[in-house]
C-alpha positions as CSV (number, residue, x, y, z in Angstrom):
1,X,-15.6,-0.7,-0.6
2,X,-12.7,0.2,-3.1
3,X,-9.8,-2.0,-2.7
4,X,-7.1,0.7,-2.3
5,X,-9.0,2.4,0.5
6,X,-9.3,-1.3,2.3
7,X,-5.9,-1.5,1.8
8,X,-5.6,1.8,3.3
9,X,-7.5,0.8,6.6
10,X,-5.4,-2.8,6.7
11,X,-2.0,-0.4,6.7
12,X,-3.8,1.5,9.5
13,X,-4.8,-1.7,11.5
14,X,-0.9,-3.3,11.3
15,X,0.5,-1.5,14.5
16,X,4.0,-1.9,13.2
17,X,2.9,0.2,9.8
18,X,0.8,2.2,11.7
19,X,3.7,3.3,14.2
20,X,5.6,4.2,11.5
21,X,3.0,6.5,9.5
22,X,0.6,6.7,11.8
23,X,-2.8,8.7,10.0
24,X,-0.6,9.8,6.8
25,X,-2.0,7.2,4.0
26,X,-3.3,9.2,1.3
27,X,-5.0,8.5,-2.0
28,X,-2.7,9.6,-5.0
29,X,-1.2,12.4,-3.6
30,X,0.1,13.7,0.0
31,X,-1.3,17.4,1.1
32,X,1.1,20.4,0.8
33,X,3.9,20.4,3.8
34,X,3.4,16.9,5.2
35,X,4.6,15.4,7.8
36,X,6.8,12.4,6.7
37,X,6.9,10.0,6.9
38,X,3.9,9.1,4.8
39,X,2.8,7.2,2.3
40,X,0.8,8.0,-1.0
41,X,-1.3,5.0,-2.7
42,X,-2.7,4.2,-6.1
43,X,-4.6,1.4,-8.2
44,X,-2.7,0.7,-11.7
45,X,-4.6,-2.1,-12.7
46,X,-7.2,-4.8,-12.1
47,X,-8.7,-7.8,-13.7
48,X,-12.1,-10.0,-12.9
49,X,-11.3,-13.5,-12.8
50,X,-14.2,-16.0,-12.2
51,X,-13.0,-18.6,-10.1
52,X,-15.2,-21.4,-8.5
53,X,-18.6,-19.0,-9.3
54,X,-16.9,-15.9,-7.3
55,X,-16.2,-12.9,-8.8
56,X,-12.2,-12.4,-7.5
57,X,-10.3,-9.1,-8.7
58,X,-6.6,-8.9,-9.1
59,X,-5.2,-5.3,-8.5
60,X,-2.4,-4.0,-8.3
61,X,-1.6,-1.2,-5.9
62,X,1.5,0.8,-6.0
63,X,2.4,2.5,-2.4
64,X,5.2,5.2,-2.5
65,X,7.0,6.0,1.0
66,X,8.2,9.2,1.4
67,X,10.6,10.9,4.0
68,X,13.3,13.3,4.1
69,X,15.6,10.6,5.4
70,X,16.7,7.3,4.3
71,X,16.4,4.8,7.0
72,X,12.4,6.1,7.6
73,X,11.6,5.0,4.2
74,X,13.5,1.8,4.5
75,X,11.5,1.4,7.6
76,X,8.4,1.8,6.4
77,X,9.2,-0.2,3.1
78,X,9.9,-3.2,4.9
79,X,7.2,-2.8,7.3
80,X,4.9,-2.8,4.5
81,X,6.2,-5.5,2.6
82,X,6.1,-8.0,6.0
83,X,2.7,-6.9,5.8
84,X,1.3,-7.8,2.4
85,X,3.6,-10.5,1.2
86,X,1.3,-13.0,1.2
87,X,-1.7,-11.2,3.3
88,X,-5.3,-12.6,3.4
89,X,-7.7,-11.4,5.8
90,X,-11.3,-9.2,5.9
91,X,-10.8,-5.7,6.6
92,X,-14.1,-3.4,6.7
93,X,-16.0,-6.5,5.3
94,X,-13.8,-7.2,2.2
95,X,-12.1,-10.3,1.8
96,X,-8.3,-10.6,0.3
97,X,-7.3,-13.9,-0.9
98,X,-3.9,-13.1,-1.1
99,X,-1.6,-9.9,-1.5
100,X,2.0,-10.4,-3.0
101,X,4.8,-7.7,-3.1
102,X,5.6,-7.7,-6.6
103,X,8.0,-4.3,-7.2
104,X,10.1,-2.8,-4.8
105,X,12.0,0.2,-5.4
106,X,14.0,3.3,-3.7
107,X,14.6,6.7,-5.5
108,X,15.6,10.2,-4.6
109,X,13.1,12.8,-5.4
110,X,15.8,15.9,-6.6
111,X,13.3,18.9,-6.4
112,X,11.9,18.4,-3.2
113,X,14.8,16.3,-1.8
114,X,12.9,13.2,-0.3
115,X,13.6,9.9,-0.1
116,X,10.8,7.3,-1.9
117,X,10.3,3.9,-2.3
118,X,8.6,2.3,-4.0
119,X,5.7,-1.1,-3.0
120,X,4.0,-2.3,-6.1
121,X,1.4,-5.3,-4.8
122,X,-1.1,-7.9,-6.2
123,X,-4.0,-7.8,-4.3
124,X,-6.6,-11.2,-4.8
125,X,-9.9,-9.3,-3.8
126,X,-13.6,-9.9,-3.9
127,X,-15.6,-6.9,-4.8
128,X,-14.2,-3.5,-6.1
């Protein structure tokens, strides 16, 4: 399974995240008129690193949290970084060694006036 859509489905399975945000974790982009809160993902980078004859990847994922008001992105920023600061788990079969929160920043969006921050993670992974 691709690591941002596990990542996806451990959001999903975190009941605090998933309160927030509920079903509105989308790949790159969110649809036209969404509901916010919601959060848009993407992979910027990865590496292979043997270690100890396993194949682990290191990826980083950026999330970006949008909402027309500033204390539902803060919400769901901080929900998301208690959650994968230092994560490791299986979710749908994958294992992560470890996550890290490695960026975090907050912006205002001017032409569509919405708040966004920003959750830049390291994911440890095996497989893709």
């Amino acid at each position: 399974m691709a690591i941002g859509i596990t990542m996806m489905k451990a959001i999903k399975a975190d009941t605090t995240s998933y309160a927030l945000v509920g079903e509105r974790i989308y790949p790159l982009v969110y649809p036209s008129n969404p509901t916010f809160p919601c959060i848009t993902y993407r992979v910027i980078s990865g590496v292979n690193y043997p270690i100890m004859s396993e194949q682990v990847n290191t990826t980083r994922i950026q999330f970006d949290i949008w909402s027309y008001s500033y204390d539902d992105t803060a919400a769901v920023k901080s929900a998301l970084m208690s959650l994968f600061n230092y994560y490791s788990g299986t979710v749908n079969s994958q294992v992560i060694h470890e996550t890290k929160v490695d960026l975090v920043f907050d912006t205002f969006e001017q032409n569509i006036k919405a708040h966004r921050a920003v959750v830049d993670v390291r994911v440890m992974h095996e497989g893709d």
